[in-house]
C-alpha positions, 0 to 999 in steps of 0.5 A: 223220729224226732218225737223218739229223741225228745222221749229217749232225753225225757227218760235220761233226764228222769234217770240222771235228776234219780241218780243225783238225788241218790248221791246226795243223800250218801253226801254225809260231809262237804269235801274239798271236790266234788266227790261224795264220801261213800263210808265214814268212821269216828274214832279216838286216836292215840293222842286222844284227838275224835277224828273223822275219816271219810272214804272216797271213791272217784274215776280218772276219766282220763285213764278210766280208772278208779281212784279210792282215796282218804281224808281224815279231819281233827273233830267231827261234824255231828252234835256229840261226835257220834250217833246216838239214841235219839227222838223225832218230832213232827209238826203233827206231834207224833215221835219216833225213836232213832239211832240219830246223828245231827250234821251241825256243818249241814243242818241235817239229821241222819236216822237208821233204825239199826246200827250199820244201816244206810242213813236216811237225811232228814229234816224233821220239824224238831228232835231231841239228842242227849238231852237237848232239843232242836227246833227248826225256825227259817230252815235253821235248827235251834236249841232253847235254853231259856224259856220265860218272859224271854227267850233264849235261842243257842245256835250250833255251828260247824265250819271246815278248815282244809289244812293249807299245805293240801294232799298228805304223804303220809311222812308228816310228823305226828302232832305236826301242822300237816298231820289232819287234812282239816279241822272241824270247828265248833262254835254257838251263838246265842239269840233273845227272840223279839217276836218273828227277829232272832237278836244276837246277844253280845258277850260279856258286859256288852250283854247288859245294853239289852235290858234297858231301863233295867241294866243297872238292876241286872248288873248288880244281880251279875256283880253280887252273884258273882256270874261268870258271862262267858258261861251259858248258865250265867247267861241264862241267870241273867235273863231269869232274873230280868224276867222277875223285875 
């Protein structure tokens, strides 16, 4: 008898760890509960703001019953707000073509071959979307964007802010405080690769401090040029110089 009870908990236990692994690969956002989003839809509303709804399902355990609820958020979590035709690389060198989407918030890519189709989460070694290419590096995903006696590393990042008023009623007014029920930001660092270190690179004039013996030259080339170092093509002139001295 005891051996069939140890065999029945090995088998639930098998089904459960199943199960959970097949609700994490539908868990496309990090929502405020527990509960998975089961369907998502990006679109442009009439203010012209890209907003993410995102359909829920849960069960009151309580009343056993099921509750469908919806969230909607300013912004998205994808590169792009969207889904795009897209390349996967492996660490092998083979590449494939995808309709692709890149969960910034989560470091995940979702591929599927054809539109409508349920997404597969994947975190290749590096893939290309719009024209930009990420590598991954320490389980993070990278985009180069300079690449000569220096390197330059841009990191996309994506944070949710839940509005703090909680749930909506629905009667808020448009363009008020409660109209979303959070907001995607994005942001980016930026890195100079020192061997096996990624180094934040400071903004502005403080930039200058990483070129040592050389920043009077790299200042003067950023004042004659007139280089705005706010923008990442300035930052980039910056470090393309340097690399000539």
């Amino acid at each position: 008898m005891e051996r069939i009870r140890c065999f029945t908990l090995l088998i639930f236990s098998c089904f459960w760890a199943k199960a959970q692994e097949r609700q994490q690969q539908i868990n496309y956002i990090v929502p405020e509960s527990k509960i998975a989003d089961s369907d998502h839809k990006i679109e442009v509303n009439k203010k012209g703001d890209t907003v993410f709804i995102a359909y829920y399902k849960g069960q009151d355990l309580i009343n056993r019953s099921n509750q469908d609820f919806v969230r909607t958020y300013k912004g998205t979590p994808f590169f792009g707000n969207g889904w795009y035709r897209g390349k996967v690389q492996t660490g092998s060198g083979m590449e494939w073509e995808f309709l692709m989407a890149y969960n910034v918030q989560k470091e995940e890519v979702y591929l599927a071959s054809i539109p409508g189709q349920e997404a597969t989460v994947m975190r290749p070694a590096s893939f290309t979307l719009l024209g930009h290419t990420f590598r991954q590096y320490k389980n993070q995903y990278y985009e180069v964007i300079y690449e000569g006696g220096s390197q330059v590393w841009k990191e996309y990042q994506c944070t949710l802010y839940f509005s703090k008023s909680g749930q909506r009623t629905g009667y808020e007014a448009e363009g008020g405080v409660n109209e979303y029920d959070g907001e995607f930001v994005k942001s980016v660092k930026y890195y100079l690769k020192e061997g096996d270190r990624l180094k934040e690179i400071p903004s502005k004039n403080r930039v200058f401090k990483l070129f040592g013996k050389k920043s009077t030259d790299v200042k003067n080339y950023a004042k004659n040029e007139k280089l705005n170092l706010s923008a990442e093509h300035s930052l980039v002139s910056l470090f393309r110089f340097y690399d000539s001295l």
